[in-house]
PDB file of N, CA, C and O in Angstrom:
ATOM      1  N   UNK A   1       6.935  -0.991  43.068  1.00  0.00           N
ATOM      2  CA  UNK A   1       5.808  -1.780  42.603  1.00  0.00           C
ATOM      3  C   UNK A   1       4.502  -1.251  43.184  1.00  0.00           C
ATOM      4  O   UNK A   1       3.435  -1.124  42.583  1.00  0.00           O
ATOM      5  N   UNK A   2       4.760  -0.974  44.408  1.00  0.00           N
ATOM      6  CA  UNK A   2       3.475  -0.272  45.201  1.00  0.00           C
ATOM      7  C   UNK A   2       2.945   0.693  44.798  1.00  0.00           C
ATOM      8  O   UNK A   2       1.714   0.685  44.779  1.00  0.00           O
ATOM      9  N   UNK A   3       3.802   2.097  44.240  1.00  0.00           N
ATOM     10  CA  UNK A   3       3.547   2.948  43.638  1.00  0.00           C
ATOM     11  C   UNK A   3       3.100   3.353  42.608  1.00  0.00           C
ATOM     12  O   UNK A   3       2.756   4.508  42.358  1.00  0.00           O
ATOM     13  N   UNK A   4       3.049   1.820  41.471  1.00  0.00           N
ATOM     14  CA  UNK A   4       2.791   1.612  40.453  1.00  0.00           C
ATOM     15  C   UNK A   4       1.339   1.383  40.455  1.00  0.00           C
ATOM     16  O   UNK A   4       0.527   1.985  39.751  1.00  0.00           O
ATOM     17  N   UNK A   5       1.049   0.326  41.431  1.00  0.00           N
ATOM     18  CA  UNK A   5      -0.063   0.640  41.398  1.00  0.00           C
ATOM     19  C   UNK A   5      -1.370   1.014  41.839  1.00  0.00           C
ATOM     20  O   UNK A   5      -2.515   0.816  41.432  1.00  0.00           O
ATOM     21  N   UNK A   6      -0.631   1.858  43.182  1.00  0.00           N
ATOM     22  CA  UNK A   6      -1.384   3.176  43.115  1.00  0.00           C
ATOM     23  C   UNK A   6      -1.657   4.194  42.326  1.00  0.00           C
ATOM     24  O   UNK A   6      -2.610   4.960  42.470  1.00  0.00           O
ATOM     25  N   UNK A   7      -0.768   4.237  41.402  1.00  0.00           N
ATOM     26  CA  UNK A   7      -0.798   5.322  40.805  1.00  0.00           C
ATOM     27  C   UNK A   7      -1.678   4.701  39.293  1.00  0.00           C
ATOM     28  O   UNK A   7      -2.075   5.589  38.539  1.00  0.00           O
ATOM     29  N   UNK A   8      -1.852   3.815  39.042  1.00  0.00           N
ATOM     30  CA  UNK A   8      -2.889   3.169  37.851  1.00  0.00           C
ATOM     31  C   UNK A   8      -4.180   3.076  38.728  1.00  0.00           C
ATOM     32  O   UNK A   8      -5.145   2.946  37.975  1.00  0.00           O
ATOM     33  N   UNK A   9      -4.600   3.097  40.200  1.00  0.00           N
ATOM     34  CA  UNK A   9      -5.863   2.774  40.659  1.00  0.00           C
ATOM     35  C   UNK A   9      -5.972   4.254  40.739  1.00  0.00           C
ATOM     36  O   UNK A   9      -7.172   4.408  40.969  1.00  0.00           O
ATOM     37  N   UNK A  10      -5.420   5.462  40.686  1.00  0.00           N
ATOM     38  CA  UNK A  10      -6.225   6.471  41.039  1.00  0.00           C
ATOM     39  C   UNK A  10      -6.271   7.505  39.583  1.00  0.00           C
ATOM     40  O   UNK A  10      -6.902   8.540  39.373  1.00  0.00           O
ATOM     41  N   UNK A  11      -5.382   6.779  38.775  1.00  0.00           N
ATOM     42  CA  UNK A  11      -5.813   6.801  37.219  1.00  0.00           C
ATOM     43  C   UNK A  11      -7.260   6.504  37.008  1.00  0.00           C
ATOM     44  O   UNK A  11      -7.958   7.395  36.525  1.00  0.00           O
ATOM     45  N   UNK A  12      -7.911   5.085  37.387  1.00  0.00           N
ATOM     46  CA  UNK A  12      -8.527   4.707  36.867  1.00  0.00           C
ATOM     47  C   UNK A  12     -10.231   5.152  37.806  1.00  0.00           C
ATOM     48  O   UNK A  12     -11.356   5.289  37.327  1.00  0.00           O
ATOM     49  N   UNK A  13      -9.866   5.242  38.910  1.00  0.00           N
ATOM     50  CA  UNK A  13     -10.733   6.280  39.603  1.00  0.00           C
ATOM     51  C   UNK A  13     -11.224   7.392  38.880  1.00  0.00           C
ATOM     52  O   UNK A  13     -12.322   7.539  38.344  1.00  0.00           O
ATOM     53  N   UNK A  14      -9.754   8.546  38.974  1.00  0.00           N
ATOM     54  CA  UNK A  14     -10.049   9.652  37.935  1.00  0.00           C
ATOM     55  C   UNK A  14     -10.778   9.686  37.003  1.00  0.00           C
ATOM     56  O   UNK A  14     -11.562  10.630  36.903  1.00  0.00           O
ATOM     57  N   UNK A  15     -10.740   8.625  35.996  1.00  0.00           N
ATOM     58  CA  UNK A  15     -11.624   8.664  35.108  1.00  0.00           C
ATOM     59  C   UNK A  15     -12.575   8.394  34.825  1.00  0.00           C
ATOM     60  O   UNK A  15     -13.155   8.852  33.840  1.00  0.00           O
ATOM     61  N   UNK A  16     -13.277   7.104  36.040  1.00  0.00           N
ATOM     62  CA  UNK A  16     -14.713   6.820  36.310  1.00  0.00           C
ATOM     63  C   UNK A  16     -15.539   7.661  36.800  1.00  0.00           C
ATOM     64  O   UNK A  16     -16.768   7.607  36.773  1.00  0.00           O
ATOM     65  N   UNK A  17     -14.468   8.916  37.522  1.00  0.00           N
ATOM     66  CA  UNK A  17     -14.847   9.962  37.929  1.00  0.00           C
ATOM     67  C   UNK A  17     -15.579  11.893  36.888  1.00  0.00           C
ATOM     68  O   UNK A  17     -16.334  12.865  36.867  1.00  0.00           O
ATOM     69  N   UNK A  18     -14.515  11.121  36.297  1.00  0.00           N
ATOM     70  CA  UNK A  18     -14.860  12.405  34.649  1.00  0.00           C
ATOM     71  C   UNK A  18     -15.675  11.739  33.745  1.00  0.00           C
ATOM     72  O   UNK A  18     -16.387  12.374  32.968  1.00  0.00           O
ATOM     73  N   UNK A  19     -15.643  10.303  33.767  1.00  0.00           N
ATOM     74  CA  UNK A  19     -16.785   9.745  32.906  1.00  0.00           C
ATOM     75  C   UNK A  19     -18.163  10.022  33.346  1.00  0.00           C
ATOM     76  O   UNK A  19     -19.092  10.450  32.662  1.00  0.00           O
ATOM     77  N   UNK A  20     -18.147   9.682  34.707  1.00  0.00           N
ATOM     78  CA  UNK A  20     -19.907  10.078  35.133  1.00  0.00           C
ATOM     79  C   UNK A  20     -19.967  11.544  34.995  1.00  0.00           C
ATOM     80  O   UNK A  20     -20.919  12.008  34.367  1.00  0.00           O
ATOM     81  N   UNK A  21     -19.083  12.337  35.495  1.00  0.00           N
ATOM     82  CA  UNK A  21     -19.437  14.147  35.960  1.00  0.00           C
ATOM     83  C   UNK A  21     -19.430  14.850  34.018  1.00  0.00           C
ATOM     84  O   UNK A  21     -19.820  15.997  33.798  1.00  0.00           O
ATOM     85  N   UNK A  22     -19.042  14.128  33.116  1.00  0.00           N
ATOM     86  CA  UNK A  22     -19.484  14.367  31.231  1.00  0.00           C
ATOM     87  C   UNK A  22     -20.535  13.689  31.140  1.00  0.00           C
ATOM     88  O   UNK A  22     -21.235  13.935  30.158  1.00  0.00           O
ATOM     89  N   UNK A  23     -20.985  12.676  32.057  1.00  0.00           N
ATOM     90  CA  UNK A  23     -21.951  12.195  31.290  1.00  0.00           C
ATOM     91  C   UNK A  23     -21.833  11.043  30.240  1.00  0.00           C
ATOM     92  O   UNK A  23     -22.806  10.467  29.753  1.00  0.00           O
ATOM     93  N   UNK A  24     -20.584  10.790  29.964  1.00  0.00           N
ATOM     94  CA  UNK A  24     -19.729   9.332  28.587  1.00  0.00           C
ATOM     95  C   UNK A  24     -20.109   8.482  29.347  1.00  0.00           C
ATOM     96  O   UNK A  24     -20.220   7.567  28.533  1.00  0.00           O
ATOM     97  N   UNK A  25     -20.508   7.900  30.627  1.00  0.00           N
ATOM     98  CA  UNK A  25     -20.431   6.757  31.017  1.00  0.00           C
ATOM     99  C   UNK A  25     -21.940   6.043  30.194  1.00  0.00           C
ATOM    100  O   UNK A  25     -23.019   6.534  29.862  1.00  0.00           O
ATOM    101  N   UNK A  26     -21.295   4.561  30.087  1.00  0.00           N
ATOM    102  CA  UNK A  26     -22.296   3.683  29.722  1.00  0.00           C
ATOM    103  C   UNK A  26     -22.629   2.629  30.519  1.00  0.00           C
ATOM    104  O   UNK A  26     -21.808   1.734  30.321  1.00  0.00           O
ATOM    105  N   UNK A  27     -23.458   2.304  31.339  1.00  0.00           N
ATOM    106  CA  UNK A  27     -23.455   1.391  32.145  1.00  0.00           C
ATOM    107  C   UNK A  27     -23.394   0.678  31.484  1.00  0.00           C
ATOM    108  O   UNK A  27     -22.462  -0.060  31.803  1.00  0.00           O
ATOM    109  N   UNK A  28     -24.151   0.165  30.081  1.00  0.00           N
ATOM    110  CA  UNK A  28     -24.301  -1.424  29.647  1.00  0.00           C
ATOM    111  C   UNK A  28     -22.738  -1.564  28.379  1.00  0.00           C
ATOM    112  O   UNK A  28     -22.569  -2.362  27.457  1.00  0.00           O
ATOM    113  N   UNK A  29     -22.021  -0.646  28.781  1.00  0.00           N
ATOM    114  CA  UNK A  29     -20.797  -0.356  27.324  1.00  0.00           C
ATOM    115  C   UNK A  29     -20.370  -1.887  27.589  1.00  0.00           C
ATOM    116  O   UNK A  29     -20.879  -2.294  26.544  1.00  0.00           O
ATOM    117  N   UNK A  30     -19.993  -2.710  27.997  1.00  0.00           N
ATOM    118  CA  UNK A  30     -19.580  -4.092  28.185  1.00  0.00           C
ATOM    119  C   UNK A  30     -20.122  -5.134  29.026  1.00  0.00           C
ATOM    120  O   UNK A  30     -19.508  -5.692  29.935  1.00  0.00           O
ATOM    121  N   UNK A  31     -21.740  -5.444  28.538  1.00  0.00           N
ATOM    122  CA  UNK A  31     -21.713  -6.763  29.515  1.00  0.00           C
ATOM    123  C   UNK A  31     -22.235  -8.343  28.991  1.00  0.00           C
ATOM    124  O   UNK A  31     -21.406  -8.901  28.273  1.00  0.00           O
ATOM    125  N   UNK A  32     -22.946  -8.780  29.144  1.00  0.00           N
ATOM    126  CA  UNK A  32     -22.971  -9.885  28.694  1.00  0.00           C
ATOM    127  C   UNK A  32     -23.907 -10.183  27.479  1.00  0.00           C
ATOM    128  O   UNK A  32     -23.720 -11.009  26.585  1.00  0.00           O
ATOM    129  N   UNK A  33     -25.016  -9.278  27.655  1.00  0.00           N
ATOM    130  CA  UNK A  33     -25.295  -8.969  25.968  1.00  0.00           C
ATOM    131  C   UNK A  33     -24.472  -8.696  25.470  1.00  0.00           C
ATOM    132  O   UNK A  33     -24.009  -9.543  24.706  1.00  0.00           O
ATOM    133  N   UNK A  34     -23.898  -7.611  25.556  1.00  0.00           N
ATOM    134  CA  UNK A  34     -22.949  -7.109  24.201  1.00  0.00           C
ATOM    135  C   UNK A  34     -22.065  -8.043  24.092  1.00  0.00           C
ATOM    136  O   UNK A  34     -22.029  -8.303  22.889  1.00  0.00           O
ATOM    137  N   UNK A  35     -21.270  -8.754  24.686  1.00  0.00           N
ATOM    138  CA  UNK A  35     -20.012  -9.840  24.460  1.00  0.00           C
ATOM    139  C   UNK A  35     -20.823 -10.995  23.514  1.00  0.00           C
ATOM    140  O   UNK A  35     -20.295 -11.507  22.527  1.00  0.00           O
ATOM    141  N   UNK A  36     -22.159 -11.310  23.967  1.00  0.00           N
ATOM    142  CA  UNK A  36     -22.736 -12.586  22.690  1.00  0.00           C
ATOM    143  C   UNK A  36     -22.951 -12.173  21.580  1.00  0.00           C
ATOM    144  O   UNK A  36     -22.672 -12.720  20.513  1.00  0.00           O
ATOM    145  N   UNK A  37     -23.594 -10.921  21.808  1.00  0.00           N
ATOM    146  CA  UNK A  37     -23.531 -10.458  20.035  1.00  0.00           C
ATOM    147  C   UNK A  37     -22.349  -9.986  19.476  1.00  0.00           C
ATOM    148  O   UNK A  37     -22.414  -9.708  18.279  1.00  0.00           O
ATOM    149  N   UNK A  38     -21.081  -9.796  20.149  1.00  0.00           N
ATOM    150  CA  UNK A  38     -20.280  -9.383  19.570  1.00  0.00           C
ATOM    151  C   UNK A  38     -19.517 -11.275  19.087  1.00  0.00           C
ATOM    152  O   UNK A  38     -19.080 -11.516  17.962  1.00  0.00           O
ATOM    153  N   UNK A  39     -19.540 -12.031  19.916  1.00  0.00           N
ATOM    154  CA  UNK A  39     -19.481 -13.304  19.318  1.00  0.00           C
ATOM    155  C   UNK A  39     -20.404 -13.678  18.121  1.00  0.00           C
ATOM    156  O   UNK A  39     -19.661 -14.093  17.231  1.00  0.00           O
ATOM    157  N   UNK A  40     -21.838 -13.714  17.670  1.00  0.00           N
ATOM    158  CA  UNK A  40     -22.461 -13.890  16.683  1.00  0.00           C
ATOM    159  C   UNK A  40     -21.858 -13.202  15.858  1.00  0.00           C
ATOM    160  O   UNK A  40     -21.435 -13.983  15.006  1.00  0.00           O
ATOM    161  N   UNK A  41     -21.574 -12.188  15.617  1.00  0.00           N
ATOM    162  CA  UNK A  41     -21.647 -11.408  14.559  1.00  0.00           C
ATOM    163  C   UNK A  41     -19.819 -11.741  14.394  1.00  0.00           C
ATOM    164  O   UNK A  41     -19.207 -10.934  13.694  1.00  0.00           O
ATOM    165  N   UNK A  42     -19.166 -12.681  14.910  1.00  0.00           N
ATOM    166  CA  UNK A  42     -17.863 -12.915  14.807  1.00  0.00           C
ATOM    167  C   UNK A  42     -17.931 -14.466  14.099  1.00  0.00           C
ATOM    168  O   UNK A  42     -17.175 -14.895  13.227  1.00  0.00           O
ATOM    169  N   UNK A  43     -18.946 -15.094  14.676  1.00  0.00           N
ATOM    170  CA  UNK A  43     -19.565 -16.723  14.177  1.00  0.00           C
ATOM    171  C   UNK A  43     -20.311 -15.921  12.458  1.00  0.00           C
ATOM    172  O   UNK A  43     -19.844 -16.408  11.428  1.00  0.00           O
ATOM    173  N   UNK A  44     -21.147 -15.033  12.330  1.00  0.00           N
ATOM    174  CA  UNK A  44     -21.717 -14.704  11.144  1.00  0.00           C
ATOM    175  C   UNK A  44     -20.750 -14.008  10.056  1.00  0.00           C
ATOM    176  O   UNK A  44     -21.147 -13.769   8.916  1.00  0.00           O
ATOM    177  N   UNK A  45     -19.319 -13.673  10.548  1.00  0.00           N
ATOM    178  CA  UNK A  45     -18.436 -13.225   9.238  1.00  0.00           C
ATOM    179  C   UNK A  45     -17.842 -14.226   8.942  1.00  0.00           C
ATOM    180  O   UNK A  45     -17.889 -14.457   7.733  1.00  0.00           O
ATOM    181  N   UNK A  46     -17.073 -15.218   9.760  1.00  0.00           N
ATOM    182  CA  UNK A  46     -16.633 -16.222   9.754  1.00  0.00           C
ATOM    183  C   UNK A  46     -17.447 -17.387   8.615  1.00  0.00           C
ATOM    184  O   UNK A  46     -16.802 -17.833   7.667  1.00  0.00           O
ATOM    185  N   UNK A  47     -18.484 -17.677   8.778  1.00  0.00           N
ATOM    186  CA  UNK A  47     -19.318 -18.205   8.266  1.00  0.00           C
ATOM    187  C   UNK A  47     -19.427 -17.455   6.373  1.00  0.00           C
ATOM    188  O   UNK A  47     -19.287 -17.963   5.261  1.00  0.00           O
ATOM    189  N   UNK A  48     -19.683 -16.325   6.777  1.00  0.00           N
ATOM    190  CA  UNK A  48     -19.569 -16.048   5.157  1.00  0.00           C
ATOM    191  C   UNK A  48     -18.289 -15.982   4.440  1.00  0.00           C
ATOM    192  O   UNK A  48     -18.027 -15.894   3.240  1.00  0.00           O
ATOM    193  N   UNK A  49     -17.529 -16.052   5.549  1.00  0.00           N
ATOM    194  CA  UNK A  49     -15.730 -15.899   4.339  1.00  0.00           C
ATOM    195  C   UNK A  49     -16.305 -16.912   4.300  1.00  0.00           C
ATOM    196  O   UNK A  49     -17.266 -16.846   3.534  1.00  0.00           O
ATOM    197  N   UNK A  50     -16.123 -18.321   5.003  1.00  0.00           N
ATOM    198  CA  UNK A  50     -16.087 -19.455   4.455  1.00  0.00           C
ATOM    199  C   UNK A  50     -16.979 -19.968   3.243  1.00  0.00           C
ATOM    200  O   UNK A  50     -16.665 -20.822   2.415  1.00  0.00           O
ATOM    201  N   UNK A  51     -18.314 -19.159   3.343  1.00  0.00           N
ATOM    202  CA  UNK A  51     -19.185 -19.559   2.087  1.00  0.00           C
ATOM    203  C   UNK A  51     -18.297 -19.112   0.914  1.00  0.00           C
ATOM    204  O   UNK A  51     -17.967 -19.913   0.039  1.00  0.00           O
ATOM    205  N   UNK A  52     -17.929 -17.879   0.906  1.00  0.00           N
ATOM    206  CA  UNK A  52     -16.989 -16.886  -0.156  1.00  0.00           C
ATOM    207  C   UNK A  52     -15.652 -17.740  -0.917  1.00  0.00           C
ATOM    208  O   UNK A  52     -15.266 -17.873  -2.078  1.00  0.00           O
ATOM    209  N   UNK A  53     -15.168 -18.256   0.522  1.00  0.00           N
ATOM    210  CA  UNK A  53     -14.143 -19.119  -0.130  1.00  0.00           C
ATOM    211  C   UNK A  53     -14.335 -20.656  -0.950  1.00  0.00           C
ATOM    212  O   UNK A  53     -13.615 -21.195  -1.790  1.00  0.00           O
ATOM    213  N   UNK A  54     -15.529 -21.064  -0.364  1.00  0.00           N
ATOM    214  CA  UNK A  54     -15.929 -22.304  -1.346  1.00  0.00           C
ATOM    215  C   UNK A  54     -16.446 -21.767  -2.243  1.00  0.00           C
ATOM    216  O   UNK A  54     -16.508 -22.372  -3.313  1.00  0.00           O
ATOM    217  N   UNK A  55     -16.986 -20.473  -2.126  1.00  0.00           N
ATOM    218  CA  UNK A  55     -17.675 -20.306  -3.744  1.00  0.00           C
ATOM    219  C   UNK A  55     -16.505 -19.855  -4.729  1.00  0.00           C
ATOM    220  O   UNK A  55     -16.420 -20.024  -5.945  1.00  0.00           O
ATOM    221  N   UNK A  56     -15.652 -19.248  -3.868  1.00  0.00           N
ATOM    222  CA  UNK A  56     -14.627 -18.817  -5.273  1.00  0.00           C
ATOM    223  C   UNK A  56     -13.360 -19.762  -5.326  1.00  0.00           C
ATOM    224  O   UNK A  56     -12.262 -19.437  -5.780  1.00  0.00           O
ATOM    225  N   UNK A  57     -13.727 -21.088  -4.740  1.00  0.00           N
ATOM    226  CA  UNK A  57     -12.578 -21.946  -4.559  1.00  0.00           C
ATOM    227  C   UNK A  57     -12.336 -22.710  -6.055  1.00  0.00           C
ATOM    228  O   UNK A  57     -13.293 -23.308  -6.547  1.00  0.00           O
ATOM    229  N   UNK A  58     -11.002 -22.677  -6.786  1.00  0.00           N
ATOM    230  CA  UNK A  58     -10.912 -23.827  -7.712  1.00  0.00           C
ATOM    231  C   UNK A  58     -11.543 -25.046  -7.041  1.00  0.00           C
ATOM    232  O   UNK A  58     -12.744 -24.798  -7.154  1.00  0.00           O
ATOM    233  N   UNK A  59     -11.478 -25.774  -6.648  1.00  0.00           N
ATOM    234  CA  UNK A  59     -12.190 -26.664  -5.877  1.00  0.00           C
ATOM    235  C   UNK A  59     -13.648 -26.976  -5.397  1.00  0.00           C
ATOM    236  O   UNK A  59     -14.154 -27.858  -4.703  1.00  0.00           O
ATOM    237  N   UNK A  60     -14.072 -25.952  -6.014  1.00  0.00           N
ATOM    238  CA  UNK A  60     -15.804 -25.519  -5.947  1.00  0.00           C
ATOM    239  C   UNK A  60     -16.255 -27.113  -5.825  1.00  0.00           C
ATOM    240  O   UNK A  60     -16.587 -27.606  -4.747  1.00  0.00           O
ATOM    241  N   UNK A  61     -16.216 -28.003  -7.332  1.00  0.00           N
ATOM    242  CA  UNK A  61     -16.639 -29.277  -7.225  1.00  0.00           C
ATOM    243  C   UNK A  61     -16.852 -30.288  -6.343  1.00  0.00           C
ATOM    244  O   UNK A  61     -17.893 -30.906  -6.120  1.00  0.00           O
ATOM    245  N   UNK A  62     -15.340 -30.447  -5.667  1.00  0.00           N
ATOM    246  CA  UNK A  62     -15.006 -31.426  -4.812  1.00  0.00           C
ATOM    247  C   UNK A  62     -15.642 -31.102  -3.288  1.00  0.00           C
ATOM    248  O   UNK A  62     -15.986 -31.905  -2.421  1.00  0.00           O
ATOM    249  N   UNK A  63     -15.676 -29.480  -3.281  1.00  0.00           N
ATOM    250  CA  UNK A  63     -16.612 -29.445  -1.943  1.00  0.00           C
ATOM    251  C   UNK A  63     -17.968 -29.552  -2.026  1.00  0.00           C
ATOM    252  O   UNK A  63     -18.733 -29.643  -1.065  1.00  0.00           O
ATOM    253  N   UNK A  64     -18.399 -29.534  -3.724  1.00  0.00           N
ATOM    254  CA  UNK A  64     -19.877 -30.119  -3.640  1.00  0.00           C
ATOM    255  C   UNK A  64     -20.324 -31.330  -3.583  1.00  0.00           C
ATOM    256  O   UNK A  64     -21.478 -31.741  -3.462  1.00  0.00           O
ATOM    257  N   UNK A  65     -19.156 -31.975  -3.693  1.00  0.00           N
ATOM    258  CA  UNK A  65     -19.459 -33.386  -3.400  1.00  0.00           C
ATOM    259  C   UNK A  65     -19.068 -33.992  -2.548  1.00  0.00           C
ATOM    260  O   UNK A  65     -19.341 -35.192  -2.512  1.00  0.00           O
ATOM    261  N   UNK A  66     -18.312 -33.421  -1.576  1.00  0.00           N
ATOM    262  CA  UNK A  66     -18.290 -33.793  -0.044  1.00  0.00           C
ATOM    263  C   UNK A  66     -19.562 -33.091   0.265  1.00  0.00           C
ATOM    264  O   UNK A  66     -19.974 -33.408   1.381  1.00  0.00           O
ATOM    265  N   UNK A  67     -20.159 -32.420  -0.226  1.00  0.00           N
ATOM    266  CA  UNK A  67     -21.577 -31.800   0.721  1.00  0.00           C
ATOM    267  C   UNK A  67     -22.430 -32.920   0.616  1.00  0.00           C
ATOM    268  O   UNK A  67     -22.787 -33.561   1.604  1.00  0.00           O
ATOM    269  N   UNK A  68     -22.787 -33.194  -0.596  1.00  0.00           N
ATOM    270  CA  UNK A  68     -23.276 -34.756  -1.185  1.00  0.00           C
ATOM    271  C   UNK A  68     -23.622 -35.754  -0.214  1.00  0.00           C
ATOM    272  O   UNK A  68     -24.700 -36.201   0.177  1.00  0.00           O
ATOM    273  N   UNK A  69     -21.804 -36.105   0.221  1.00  0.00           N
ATOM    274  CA  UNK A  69     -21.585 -37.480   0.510  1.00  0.00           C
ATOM    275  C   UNK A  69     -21.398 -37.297   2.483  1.00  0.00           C
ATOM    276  O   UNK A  69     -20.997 -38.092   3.333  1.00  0.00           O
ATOM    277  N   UNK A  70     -21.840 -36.062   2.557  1.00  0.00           N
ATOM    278  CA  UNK A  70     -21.632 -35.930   4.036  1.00  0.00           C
ATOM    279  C   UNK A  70     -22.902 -37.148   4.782  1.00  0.00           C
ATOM    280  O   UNK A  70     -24.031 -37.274   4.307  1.00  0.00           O
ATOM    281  N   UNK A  71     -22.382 -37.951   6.028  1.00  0.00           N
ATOM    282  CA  UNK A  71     -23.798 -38.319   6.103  1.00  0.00           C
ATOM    283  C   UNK A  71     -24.907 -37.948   6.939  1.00  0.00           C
ATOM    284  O   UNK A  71     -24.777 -37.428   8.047  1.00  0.00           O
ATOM    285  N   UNK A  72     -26.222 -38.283   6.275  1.00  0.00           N
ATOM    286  CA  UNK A  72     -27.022 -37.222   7.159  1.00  0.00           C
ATOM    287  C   UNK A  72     -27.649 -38.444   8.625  1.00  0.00           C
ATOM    288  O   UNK A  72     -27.478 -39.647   8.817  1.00  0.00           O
ATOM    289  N   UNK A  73     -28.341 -37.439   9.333  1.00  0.00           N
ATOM    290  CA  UNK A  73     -28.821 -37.774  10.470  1.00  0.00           C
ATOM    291  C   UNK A  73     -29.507 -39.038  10.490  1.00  0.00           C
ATOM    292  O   UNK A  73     -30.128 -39.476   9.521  1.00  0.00           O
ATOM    293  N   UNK A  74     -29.364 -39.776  11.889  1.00  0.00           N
ATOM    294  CA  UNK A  74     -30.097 -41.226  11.649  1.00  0.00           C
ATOM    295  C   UNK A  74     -31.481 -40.886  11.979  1.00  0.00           C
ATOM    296  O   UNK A  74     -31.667 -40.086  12.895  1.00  0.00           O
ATOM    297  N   UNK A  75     -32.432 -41.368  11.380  1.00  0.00           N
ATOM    298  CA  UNK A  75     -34.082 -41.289  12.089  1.00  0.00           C
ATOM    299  C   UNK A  75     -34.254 -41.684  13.476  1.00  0.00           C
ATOM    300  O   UNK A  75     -33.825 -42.606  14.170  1.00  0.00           O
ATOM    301  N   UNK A  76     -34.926 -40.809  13.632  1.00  0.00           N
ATOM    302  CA  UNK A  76     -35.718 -40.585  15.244  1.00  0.00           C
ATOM    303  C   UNK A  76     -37.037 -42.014  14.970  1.00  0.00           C
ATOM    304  O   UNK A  76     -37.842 -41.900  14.045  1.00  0.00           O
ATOM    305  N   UNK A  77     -37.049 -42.674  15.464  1.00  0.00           N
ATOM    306  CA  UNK A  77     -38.589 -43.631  15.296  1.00  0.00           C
ATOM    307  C   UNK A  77     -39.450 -43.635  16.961  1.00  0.00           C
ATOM    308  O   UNK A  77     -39.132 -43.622  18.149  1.00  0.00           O
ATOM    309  N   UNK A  78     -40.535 -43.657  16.232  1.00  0.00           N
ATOM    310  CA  UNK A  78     -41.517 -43.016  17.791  1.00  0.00           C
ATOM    311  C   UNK A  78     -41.842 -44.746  18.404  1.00  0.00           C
ATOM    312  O   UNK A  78     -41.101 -45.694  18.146  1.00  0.00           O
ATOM    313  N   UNK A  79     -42.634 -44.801  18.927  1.00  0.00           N
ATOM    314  CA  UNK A  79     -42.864 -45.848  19.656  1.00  0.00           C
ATOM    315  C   UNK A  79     -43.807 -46.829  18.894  1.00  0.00           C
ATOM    316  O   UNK A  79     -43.845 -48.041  19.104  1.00  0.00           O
ATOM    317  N   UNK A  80     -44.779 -45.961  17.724  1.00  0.00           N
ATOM    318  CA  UNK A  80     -45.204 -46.718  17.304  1.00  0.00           C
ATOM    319  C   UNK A  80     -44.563 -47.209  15.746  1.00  0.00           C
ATOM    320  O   UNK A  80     -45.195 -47.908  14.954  1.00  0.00           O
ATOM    321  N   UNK A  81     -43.202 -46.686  15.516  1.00  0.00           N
ATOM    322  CA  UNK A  81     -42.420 -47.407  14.665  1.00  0.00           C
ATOM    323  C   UNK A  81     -42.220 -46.102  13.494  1.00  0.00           C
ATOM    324  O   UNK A  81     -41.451 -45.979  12.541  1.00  0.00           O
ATOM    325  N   UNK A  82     -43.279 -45.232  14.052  1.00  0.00           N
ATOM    326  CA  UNK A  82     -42.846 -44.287  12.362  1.00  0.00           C
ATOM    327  C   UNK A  82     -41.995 -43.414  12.850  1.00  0.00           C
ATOM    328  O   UNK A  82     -41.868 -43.258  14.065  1.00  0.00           O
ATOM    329  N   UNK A  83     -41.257 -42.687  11.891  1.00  0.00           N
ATOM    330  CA  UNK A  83     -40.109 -41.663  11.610  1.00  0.00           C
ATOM    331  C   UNK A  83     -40.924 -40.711  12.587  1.00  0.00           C
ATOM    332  O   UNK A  83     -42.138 -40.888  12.688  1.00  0.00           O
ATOM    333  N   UNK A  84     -40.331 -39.765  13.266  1.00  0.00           N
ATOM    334  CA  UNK A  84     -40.580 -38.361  14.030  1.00  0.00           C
ATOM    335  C   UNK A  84     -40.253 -37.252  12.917  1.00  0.00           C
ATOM    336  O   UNK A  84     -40.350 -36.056  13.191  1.00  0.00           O
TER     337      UNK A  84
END
């Protein structure tokens, strides 16, 4: 077991090692920018199958009229009584 993984840590040395001395290394190749946009753009396909599939759904109707009958937001009223 020990040997195992020594021998994957100096794998992985090695190659942090040939990555910088080529020049391939990317400092920013994975960090927390890239992981949100790689989530948006996972939320933005998602989002269009689903448009795709109501648009080409037999059922087209019935989801236009649950869009309809969805209900909307209650009013915000300010202090002096009108809508925000």
């Amino acid at each position: 077991m020990e040997k195992e993984l020594t021998i994957a840590a100096r794998k992985s040395i090695e190659k942090k090692v040939l990555e910088e001395r080529d020049g391939t290394k990317d400092p920013n190749a994975y960090c927390k920018e890239f992981r949100r946009e790689c989530y948006q753009d996972k939320l933005d396909k998602e989002a269009d199958r689903e448009a795709k599939c109501k648009e080409n759904s037999m059922f087209k109707e019935y989801h236009e009229l649950q869009e309809e009958h969805k209900p909307r937001p209650i009013p915000i009223y300010g202090p002096d009584g009108r809508i925000r």
